[in-house]
N, C-alpha and C positions, 0 to 999 in steps of 0.2 A: 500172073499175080491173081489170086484168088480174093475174095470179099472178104474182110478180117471181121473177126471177130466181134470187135468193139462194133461196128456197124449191122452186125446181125442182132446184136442185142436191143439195138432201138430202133429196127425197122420192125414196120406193123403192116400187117393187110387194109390196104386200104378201102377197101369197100366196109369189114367189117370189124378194121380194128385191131384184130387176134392176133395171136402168134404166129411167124410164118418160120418155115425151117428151109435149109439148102439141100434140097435133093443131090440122088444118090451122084448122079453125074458133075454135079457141082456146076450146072448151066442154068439152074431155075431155082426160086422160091418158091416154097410153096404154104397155101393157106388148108388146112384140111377141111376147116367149118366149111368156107365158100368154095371149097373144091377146084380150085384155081392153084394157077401156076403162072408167075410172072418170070420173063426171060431176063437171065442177064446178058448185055453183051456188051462186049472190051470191057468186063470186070464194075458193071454199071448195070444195077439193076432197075430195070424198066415196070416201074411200081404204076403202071394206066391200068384201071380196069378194062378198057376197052381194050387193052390189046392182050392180057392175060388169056390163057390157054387151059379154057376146062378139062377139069379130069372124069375120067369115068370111073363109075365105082368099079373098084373088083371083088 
């Protein structure tokens, strides 16, 4: 079971707020502003800054 919809639309980055989207894999949110990527796991996404997983540019 994948994050529905209705729950993407009101989840926000929370360090800064912004929009975040479900990457390609469907395992992570991601914020583009703060370059972060928060995991989901068992269909639960784990919105802690401290444990989000920086992106690199490309």
């Amino acid at each position: 079971m994948a994050i529905s919809k209705e729950l993407l639309d009101i989840l926000a980055c929370p360090k800064c707020k912004g929009d975040i989207y479900l990457n390609e894999a469907e395992n992570g949110l991601i914020c583009d502003k703060c370059r972060l990527e928060y995991e989901i796991r068992d269909d639960i996404p784990i919105m802690l800054i401290d444990e989000a997983k920086v992106l690199e540019d490309s």
